[in-house]
C-alpha positions as CSV (number, residue, x, y, z in Angstrom):
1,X,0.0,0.0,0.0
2,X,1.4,3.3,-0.9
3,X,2.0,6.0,2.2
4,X,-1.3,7.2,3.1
5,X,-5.0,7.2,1.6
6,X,-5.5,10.8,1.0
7,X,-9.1,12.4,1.5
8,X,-10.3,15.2,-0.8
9,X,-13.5,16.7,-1.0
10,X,-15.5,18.6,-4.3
11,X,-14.1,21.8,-5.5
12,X,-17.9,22.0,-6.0
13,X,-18.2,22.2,-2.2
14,X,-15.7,24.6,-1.4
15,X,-17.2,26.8,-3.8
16,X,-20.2,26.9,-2.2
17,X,-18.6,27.3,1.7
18,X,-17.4,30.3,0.3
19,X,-20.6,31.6,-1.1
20,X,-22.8,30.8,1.5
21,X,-19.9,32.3,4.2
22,X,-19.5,35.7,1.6
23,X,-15.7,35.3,1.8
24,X,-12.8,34.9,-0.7
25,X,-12.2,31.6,-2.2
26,X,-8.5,31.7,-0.8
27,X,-10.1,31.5,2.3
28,X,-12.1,28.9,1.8
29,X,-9.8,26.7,0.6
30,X,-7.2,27.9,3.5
31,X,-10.3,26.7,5.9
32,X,-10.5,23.5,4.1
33,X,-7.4,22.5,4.0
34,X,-7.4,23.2,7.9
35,X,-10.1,20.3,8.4
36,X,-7.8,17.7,6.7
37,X,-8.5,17.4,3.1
38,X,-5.3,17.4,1.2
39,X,-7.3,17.4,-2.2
40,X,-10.1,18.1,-4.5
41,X,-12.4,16.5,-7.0
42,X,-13.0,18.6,-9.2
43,X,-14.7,19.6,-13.2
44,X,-13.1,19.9,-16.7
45,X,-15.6,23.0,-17.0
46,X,-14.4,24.5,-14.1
47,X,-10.8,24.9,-15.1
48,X,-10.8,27.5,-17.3
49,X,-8.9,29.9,-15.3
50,X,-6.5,27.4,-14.5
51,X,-3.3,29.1,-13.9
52,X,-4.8,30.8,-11.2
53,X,-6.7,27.7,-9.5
54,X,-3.3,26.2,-10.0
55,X,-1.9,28.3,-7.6
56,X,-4.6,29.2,-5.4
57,X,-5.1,25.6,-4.8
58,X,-0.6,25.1,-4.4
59,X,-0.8,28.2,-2.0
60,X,-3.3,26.4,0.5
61,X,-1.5,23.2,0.4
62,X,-4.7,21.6,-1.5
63,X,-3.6,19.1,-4.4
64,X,-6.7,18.0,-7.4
65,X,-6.9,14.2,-7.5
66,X,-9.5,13.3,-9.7
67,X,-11.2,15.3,-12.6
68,X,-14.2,15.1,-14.1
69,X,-16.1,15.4,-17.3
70,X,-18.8,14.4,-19.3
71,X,-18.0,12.6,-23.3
72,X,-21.1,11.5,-24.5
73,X,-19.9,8.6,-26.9
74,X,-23.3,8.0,-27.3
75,X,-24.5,10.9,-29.7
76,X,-21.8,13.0,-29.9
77,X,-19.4,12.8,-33.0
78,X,-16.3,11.1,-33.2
79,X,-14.1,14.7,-33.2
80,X,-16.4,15.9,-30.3
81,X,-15.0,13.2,-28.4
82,X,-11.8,13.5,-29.3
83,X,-11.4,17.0,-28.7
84,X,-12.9,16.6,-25.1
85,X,-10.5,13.8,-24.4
86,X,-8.1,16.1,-25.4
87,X,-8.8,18.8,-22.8
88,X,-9.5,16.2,-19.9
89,X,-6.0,14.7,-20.6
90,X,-4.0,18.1,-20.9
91,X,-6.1,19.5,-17.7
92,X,-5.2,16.6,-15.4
93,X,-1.4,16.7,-16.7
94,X,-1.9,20.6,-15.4
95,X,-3.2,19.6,-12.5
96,X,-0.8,16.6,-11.6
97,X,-4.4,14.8,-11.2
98,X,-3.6,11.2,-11.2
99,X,-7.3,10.0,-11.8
100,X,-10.3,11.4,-14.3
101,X,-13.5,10.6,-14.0
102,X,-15.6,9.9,-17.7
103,X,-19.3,10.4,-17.9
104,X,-19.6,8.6,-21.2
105,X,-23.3,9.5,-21.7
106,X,-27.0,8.6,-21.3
107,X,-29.4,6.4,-23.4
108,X,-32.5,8.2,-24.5
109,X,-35.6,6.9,-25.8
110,X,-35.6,5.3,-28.8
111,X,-31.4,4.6,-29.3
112,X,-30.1,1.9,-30.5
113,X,-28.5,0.8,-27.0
114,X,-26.4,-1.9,-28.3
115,X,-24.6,0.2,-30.8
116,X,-24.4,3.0,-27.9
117,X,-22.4,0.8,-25.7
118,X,-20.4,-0.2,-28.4
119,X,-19.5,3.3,-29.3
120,X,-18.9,4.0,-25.2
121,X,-16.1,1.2,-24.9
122,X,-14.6,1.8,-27.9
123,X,-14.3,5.5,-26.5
124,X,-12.9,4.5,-23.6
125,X,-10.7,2.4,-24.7
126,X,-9.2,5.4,-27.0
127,X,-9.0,7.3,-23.7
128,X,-7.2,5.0,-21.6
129,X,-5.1,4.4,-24.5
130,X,-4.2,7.9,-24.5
131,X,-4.0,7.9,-20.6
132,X,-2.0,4.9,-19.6
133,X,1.3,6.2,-20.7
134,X,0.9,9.5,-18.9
135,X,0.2,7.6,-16.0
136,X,-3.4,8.9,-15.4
137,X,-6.2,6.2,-14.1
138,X,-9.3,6.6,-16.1
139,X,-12.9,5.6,-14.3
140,X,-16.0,5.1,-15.0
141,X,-18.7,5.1,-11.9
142,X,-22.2,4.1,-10.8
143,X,-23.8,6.7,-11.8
144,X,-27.3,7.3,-10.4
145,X,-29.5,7.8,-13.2
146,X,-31.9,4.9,-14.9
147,X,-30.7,5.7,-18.2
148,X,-27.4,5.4,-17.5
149,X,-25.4,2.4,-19.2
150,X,-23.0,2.5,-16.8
151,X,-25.9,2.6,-13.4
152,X,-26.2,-0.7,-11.6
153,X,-23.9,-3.6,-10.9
154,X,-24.7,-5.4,-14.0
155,X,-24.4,-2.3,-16.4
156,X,-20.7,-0.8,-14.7
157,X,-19.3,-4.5,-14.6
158,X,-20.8,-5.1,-18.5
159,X,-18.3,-1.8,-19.7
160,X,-15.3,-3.0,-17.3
161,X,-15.4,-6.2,-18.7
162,X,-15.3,-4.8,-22.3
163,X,-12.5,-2.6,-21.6
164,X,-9.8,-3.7,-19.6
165,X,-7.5,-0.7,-19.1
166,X,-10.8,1.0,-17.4
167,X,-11.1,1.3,-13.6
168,X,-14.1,1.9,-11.4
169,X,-14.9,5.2,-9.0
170,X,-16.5,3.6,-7.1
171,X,-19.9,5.8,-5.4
172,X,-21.2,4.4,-2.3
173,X,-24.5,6.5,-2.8
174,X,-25.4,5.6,-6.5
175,X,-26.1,2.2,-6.4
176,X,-29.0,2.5,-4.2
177,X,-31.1,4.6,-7.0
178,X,-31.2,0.7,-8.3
179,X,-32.0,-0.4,-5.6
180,X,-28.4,-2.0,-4.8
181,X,-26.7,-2.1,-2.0
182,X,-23.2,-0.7,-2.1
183,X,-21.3,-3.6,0.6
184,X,-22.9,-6.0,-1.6
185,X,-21.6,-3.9,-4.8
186,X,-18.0,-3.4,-3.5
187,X,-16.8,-7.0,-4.4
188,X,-17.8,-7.0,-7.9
189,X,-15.1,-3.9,-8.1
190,X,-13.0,-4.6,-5.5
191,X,-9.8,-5.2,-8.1
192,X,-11.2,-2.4,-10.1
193,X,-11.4,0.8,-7.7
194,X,-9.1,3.2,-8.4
195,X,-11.0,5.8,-6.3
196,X,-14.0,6.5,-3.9
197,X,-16.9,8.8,-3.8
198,X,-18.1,8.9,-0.4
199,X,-21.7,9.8,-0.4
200,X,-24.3,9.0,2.3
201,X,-28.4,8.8,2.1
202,X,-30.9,9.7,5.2
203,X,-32.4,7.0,6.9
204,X,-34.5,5.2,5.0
205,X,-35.3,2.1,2.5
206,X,-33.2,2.0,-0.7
207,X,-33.6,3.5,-3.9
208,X,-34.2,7.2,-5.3
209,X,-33.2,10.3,-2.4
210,X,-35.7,12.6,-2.3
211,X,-34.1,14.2,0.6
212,X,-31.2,15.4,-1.1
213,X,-27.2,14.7,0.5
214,X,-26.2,14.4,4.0
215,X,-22.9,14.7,5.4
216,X,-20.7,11.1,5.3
217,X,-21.8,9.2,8.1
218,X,-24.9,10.6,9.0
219,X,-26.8,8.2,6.8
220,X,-28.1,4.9,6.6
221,X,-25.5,3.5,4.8
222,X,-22.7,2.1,7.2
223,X,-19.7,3.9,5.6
224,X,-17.5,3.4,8.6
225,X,-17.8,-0.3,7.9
226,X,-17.6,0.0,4.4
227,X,-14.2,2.2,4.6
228,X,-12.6,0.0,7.3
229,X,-13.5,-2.7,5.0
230,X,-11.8,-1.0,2.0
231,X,-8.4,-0.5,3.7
232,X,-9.0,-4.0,5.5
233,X,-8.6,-5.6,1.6
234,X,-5.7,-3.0,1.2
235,X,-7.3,-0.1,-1.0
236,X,-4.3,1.6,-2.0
237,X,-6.5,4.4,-3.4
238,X,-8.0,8.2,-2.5
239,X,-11.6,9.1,-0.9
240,X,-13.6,12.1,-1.4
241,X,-16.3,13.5,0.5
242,X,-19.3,14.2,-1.7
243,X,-22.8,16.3,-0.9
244,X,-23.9,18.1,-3.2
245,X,-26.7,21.0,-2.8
246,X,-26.1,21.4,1.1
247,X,-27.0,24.9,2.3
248,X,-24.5,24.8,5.0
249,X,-21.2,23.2,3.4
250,X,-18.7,24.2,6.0
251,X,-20.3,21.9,8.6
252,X,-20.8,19.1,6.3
253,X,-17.4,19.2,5.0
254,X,-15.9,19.4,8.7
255,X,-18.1,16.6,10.0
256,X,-17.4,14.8,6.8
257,X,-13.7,15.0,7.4
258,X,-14.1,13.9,11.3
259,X,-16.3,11.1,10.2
260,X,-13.8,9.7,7.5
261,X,-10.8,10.2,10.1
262,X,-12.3,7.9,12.7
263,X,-13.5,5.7,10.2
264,X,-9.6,4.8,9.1
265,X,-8.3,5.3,12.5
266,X,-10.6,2.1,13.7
267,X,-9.0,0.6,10.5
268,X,-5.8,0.4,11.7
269,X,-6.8,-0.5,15.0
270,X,-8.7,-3.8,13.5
271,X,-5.4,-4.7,11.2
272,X,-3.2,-4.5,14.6
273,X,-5.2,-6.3,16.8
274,X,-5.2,-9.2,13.6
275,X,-1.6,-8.7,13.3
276,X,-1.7,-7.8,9.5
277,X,-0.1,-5.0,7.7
278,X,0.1,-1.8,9.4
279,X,-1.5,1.6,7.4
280,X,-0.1,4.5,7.7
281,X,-2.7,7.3,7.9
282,X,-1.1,10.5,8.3
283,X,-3.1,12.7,6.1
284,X,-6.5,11.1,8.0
285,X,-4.6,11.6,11.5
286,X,-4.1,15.6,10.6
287,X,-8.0,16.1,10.8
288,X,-9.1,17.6,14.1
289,X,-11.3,15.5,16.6
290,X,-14.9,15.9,16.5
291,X,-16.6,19.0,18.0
């Protein structure tokens, strides 16, 4: 296992803190960094200003690991895709980002699906063709919409199988839109993950949220279990703390943090006590204790 798992949370996120505090983005980051996240998930489309981000994000210690975009290999042409590979590629090379996240489209009414996935894995493929050598990890997740190809267990596995360079970012929230649940998921990707989406759902039976995000840990979902888990089998790779449309993301993001600390800490604790490999977890040890 490399040094330490390293937690991030979404630019997305930090955005809004500063919004909903009216202060400086600098500051937010600063603030977020001070919680513990070393990193950020972050958007191809919200790069644009990147030498500045760049070093706003270098100044407060903050490093992106994953980026994300959208490529719709479904409908989109060949030079569309290409062009938007392109960008993703050269943005995470600016960024040092070490993972990228593809949204490879939706099915709509009335395509021909079989030909859709086709052109999906044959995008990919191209992709991690073009990403392998730069030594950039390129994911698919579970994405939590019905018309997604790339949704439940049997739809992500069916586009892994198909491309083998692909790896999995893996969402703990999505599979339950299918009514999935994601400890019974993890196995089927175990080998694959290359990253983690930490999302949480309110109490409740499975399957579509109406009650928008939660903070990790404050759900129904077990995450502690599910991390300790993770890093039980050896998960080498990052986490990030996802919530989107929160109204108050400053305390979110700093329970979220706490939450994910104690959840690696009791990690380690279980490996010792079974007198298996030790993980180091500096980066999850610098977040402060719960309030």
């Amino acid at each position: 296992m490399k040094k330490s798992n390293h937690l991030s949370v979404f630019h997305h996120h930090v955005i809004d803190f500063a919004k909903q505090r009216d202060i400086p983005i600098e500051k937010a980051l600063a603030e977020t960094r001070a919680m513990g996240f070393d990193g950020l998930v972050t958007e191809l489309a919200l790069l644009a200003d990147g030498d500045r981000l760049r070093q706003a994000f270098t100044d407060n210690g903050l490093r992106v690991h994953s980026i994300f975009a959208g490529i719709d290999f479904v409908h989109d042409a060949p030079q569309a895709c290409a062009r938007k590979t392109e960008e993703l590629l050269l943005a995470a090379g600016a960024f040092d980002a070490g993972n990228v996240l593809v949204l490879p489209g939706l099915f709509n009414e009335g395509d021909d699906e079989d030909g859709g996935l086709d052109r999906i894995c044959e995008g990919l493929a191209a992709v991690c063709s073009q990403a392998t050598p730069l030594g950039i990890d390129v994911t698919i997740e579970d994405f939590g919409i019905g018309n997604a190809p790339n949704g439940d267990i049997s739809g992500c596995a069916r586009i892994l199988d198909r491309v083998p360079g692909l790896k999995f970012t893996f969402d703990t929230g999505n599979f339950t839109c299918f009514g999935e649940d994601p400890h019974d998921a993890y196995p089927h990707f175990r080998d694959r993950i290359a990253f983690v989406h930490l999302k949480d759902h309110p109490l409740g039976p499975y399957g579509p949220n109406p009650n928008g995000a939660i903070p990790v840990g404050d759900g129904a979902l077990d995450l502690g279990r599910l991390i300790r888990r993770m890093l039980d089998d050896g998960y080498a790779g990052d986490f990030a703390a996802e919530h989107f449309g929160l109204a108050d993301q400053e305390t979110a993001m700093r329970h979220s943090a706490s939450f994910c600390r104690h959840a690696a800490i009791d990690a380690v604790k279980s490996v010792e006590q079974n007198a298996r490999i030790r993980y180091n977890t500096n980066h999850f040890e610098q977040l402060p204790p719960t309030p």
